[in-house]
N, C-alpha and C positions, 0 to 999 in steps of 0.2 A: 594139689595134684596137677601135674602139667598137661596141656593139651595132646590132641594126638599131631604127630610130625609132622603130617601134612598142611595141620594148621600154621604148625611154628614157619616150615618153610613158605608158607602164601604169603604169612605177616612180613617176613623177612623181606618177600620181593617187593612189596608194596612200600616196605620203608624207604627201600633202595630207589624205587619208582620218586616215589616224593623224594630224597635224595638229588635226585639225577635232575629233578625237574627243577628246585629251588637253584642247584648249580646253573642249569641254564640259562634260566631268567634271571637270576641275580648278574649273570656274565654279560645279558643282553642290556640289563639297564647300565651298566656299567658305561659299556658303549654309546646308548642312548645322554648319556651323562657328559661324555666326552664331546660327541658331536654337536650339544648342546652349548656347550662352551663356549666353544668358536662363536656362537652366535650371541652370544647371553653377555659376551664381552666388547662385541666389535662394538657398540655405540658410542665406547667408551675410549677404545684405547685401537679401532681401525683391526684389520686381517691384515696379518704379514706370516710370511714365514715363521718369525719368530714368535708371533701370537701363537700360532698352532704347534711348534716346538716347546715353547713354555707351557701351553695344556696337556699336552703328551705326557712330557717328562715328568708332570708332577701328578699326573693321573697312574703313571707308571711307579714314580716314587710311593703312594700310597699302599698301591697293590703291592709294592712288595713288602713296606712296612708291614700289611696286613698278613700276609702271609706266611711271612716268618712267626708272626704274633698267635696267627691262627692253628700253626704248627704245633708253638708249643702249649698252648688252652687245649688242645686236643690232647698231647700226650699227659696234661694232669689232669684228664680223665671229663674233659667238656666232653656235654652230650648234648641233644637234640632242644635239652630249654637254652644251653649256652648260645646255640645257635638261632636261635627265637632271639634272645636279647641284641646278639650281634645285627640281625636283621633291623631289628629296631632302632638300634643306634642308626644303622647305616639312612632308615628311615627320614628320620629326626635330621641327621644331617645333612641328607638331601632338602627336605624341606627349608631348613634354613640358608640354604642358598640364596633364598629370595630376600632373605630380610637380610641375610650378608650385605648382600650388594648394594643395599641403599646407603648402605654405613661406608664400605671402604673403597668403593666407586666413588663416591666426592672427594672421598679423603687423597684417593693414588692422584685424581686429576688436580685437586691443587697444591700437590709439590712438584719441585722441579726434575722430573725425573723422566729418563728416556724410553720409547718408546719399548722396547724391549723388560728393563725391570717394569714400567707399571704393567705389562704381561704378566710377566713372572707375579709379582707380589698380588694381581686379581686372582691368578690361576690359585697361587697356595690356599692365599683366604678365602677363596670358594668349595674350591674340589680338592684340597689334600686329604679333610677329613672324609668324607663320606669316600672317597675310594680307599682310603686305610682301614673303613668300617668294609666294605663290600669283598676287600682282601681276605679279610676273616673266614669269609663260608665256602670257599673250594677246600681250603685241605681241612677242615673241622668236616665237615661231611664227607670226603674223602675219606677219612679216619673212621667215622662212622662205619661206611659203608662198608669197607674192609672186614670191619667188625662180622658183619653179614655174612661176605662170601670168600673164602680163601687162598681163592684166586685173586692175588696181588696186582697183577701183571692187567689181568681181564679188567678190572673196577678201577685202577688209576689212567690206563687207556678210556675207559668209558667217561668217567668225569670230563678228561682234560678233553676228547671230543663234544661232549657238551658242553662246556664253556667255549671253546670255538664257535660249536654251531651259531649258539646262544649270542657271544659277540657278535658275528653276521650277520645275523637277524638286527640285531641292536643298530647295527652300522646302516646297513641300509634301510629297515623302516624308519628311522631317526631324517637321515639324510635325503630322501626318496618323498618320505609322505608326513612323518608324524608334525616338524617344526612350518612345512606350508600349509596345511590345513588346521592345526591346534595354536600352534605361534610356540615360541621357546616357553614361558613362563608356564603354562597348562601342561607343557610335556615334564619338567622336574616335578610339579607337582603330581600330577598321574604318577611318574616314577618312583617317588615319596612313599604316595598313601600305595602302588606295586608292591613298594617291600614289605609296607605294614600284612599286607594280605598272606602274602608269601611265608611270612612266621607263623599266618592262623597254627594252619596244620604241625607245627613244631612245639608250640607252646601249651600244651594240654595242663604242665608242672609251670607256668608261668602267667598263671592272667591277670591275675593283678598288675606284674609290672607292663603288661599288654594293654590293658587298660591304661595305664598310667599315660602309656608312650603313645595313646591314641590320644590324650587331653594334652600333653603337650606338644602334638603334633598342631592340632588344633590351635594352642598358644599363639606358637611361632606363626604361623600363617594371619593370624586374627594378629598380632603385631604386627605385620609386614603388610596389611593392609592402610593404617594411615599415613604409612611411610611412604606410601605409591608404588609398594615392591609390585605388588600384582598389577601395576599400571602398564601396558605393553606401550614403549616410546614408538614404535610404530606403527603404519599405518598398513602395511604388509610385510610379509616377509616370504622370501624365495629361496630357493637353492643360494645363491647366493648375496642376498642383501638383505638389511634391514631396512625400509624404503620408507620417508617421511614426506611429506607436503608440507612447507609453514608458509604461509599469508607472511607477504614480504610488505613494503611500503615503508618509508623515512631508510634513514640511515644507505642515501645515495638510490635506492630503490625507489622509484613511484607505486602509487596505489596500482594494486591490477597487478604486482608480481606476484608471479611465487616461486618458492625456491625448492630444490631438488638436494635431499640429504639420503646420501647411500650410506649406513653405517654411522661413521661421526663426523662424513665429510660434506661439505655443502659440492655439490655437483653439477649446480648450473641454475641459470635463473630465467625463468619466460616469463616476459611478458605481454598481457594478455594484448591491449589495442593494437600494437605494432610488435609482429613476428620478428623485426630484420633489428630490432635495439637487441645488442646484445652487453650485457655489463661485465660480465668477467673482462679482464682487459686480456689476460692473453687468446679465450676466446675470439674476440673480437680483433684481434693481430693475426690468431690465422685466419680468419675470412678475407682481412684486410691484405693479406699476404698472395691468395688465392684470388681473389679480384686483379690486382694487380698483373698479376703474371700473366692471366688468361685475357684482360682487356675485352674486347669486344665480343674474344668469346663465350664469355663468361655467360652468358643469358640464354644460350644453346648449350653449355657444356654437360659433361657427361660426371658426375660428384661417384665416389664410392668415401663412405664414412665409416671407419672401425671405429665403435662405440658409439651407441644412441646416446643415453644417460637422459638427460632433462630435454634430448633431443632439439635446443637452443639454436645451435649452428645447420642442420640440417633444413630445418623451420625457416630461419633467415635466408638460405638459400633458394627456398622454394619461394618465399614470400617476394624477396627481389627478383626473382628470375622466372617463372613460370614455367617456361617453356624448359626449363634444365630439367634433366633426368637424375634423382639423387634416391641412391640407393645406399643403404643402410646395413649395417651389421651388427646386429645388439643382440647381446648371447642369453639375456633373461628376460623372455618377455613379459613379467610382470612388470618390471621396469616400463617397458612400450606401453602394457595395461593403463600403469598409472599414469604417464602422459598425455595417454590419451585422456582420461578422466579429468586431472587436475591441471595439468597443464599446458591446453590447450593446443593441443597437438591434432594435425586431423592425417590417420593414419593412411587413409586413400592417398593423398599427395605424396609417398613415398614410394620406395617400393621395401620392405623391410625384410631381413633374413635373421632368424632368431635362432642364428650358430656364430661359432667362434670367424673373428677378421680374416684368418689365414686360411681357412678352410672356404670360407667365402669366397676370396680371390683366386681359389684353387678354381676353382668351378667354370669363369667367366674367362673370357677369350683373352687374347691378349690384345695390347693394346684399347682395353674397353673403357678405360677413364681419362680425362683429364686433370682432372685432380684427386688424390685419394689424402684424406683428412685422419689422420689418428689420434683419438681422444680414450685411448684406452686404459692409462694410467692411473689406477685408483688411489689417494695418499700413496704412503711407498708400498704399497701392494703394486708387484710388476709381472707381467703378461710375459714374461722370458720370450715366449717361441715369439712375438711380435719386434724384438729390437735384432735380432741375429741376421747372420749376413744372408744366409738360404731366404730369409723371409724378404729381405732388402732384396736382393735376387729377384722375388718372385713379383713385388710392387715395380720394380722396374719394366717386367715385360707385362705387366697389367697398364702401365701408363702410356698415354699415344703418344710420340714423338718430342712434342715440346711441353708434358705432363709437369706436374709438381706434385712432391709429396712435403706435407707439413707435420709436425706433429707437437704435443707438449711432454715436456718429464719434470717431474720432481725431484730435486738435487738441493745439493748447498751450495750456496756462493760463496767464496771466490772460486773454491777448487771443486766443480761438479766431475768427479770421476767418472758417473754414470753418462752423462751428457757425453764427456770427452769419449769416451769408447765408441756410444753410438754415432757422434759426430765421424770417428775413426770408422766405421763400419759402413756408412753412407758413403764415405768419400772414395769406397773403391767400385763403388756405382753410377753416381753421379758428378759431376765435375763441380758445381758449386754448390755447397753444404756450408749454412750457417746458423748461429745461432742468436737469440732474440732474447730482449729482457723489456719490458715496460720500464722498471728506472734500476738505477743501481743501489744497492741495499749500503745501507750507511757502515752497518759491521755484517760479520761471520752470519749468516743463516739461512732459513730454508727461502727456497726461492721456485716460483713454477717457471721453465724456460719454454719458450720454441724455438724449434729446427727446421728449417724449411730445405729441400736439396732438389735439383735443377740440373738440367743441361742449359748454361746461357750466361749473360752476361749479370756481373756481380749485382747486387740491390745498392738502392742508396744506405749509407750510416745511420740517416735517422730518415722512420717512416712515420706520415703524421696520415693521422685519420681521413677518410674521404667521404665516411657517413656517419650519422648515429651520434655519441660522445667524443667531444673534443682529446684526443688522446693522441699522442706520438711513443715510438721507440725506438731500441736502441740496439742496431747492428755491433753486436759485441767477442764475435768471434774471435778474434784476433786477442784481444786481451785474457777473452777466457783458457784458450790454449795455450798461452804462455805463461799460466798462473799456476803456481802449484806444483803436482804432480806433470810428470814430464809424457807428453805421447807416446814417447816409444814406453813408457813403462807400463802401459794400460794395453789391456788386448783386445784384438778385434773379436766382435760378439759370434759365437756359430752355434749351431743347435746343440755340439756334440761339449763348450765350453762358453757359458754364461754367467759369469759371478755376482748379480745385478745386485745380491742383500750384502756381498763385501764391497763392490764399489757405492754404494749407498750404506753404509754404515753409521757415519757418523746422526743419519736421520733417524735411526734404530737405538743404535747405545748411548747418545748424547740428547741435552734438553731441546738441539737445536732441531729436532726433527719435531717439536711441540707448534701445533699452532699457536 
């Protein structure tokens, strides 16, 4: 005998509640999954452009896989254990994420493949499956809920609003708070055993395989432990980095260094007795670059720095010069956090600003530096709004009279497209613009350059060292601009047209962009 109507319609709305709620949260880990990505990969294979398009697209490929999939399980008649089991897959394959990556992270980085497929080929074999699992439960409980209520139009409006909401939530607790305070690997697993929770309430006709998919939940995790999947490779992590310290010493380094790894790139290296040794050589070329020019001024002068990082070059200036005023612009201050900690940094002898270069210079009067130093180039992860002519523009009326601006980029040699543009872009600012190499690469490959631009007379061809490491280089402008692609075919950079991932390409699609 059935209840009386009032009860059937409570049940109903209650189902529909749990419905709408599971949509949510399934929608939000989703998001929490993706933005996890980004960071669960850069150790491996760096942030570019193309790392965060190859998680998109195949976070995107899943969902639809799943959704199509989930479409038709619904119309042959899945119901609420179907969507218990889906959950659990979705579960299971979030969890194995971790034990993925110990396996095809070694495997992408020892073949010869460009920056761009080992993206691609981490992202499939991480996240295609668990977001082709997570596809599954919007339109099977959408079906559902329909079931409910007969208004069409109301219940598929209401889903598709909570999975929105649901995403946004994911988007920003993910990127905001969950991965600096938990680290990446605690937040997939949280989001794991999320889903397993999320099927309780669905699985009333399923525990068994609920049970089941809690012991190999369990499995997978208990394997990916002596693998060192749950090993977190860093020592923090921020909005944006994954920030390492290693104890440096032999290998050209003395005892007493250490080294600065942002993601999978070494970033700079302090060491501890003496501030002013700097061992990167092109580091060490712009200081050497900037002494030069400024002469006598240089021990009174006035420093602005885009990009702290291991904070190396900032340190040596202060260390040599005391009395100079150098101020800073490092956009993550955990980064600043840990130099101060590890690397010997004493953050009083600065003056630091923990926002973006160009928004810094916005602020400060003009003519307020002598020298402004850009260290902001991360592997080919490129700062766009920092190479454009508005931004050139704006370092010009920050620098005093006879100022210099330096900077480093990442390119290929012989033909650095990216370099040649920017070269192109300074030179309608400054009258002497050139470009720097430590030596010249014996074939084709990646190469870190500097650019130093000027009002004055040319620099010598080759500059040799005046402190620190015996080291000379190599005034190479003139060879570079007439290598390759031809100047007039390359465009000047402007806020409104920047192509920095096609003019760098070959660093992205090809082995040559491989350390």
């Amino acid at each position: 005998m059935n209840g009386p109507p009032g009860d059937a319609s409570t049940a109903a709305r209650r189902r529909q509640i749990v419905y709408g709620a599971v949509v949510f949260f399934s929608s939000a880990i989703v998001m929490v999954l993706e933005i996890a990505a980004g960071r669960l990969i850069a150790p491996y294979v760096g942030v570019s452009l193309y790392s965060w398009t190859s998680i998109i697209g195949v976070v995107l490929a899943g969902l639809s896989l799943g959704n199509w999939a989930g479409g038709r399980w619904a119309d042959a008649g899945a119901g609420a254990r179907e969507v218990a089991l889906a959950l659990a897959a979705a579960a299971l394959a979030t969890l194995a994420i971790i034990l993925l990556l110990t396996v095809f992270a070694p495997l992408v980085q020892s073949r010869p493949l460009g920056l761009m497929s080992a993206s691609m080929l981490l992202a499939l074999a991480l996240f295609f499956l668990p977001a082709a699992c997570l596809g599954l439960i919007a339109p099977m409980l959408t079906t559902l809920a329909l079931r409910l209520d007969p208004r069409s139009g109301h219940v598929v409006g209401r889903m598709h609003a909570l999975a929105a909401l649901g995403s946004i939530l994911g988007t920003f607790a993910t990127g905001f708070v969950l991965i600096q305070f938990f680290g990446t690997r605690s937040v997939i697993v949280a989001a794991g055993v999320g889903l397993l929770l999320l099927a309780v309430p669905l699985s009333r006709s399923a525990r068994g395989a609920m049970a089941g998919a809690a012991v190999l939940a369990a499995l997978v995790l208990t394997a990916a432990v002596p693998r060192q999947g749950m090993s977190d490779p860093c020592d923090a992590e921020s909005q944006y980095f994954c920030i390492r310290v290693i104890e440096s010493g032999g290998e050209g380094t003395p005892e007493g260094s250490r080294t600065l790894v942002l993601d999978h790139l070494v970033h700079g290296i302090s060491y501890g007795p003496d501030g002013r040794l700097l061992f990167a050589p092109y580091s060490h070329l712009m200081d050497e670059l900037v002494r030069r020019h400024l002469g006598d001024r240089a021990d009174s002068a006035r420093y602005f720095f885009a990009g702290g990082g291991a904070f190396s070059q900032p340190r040596a200036v202060k260390t040599s010069y005391p009395a100079a005023r150098v101020d800073v612009a490092e956009l993550d201050p955990a980064v600043t956090r840990m130099a101060d900690r590890r690397l010997f940094l004493d953050p009083q002898t600065l003056q630091i600003d923990h926002t973006d270069a160009r928004i810094a210079l916005q602020r400060s009067a003009e003519g307020s530096y002598d020298a402004i130093i850009g260290d902001v180039f991360h592997d080919v992860a490129v700062p766009y709004h920092l190479t454009t002519r508005e931004y050139v523009a704006l370092i010009e009326s920050r620098l005093a009279p006879d100022g210099i601006y330096v900077l480093n980029v990442v390119d290929v040699f012989p033909d650095p497209r990216l370099v040649k543009s920017i070269v192109k872009t300074l030179s309608e600012s400054f009258a002497q613009v050139d470009i720097w190499l430590h030596r010249i690469p014996a074939q084709r490959s990646r190469a870190t350059f500097v650019i130093s631009a000027f009002d004055g007379p040319s620099p010598p061809e080759v500059l040799e060292s005046s402190y620190g490491l015996a080291r000379s280089w190599l005034r190479v402008t003139g060879p570079v601009l007439e290598t390759g692609t031809p100047m007039e075919a390359l465009p000047v950079l402007t806020d409104n047209f920047v192509p920095v991932e096609r003019l760098v390409s070959p660093l992205l699609l090809e082995t040559v962009g491989n350390w």
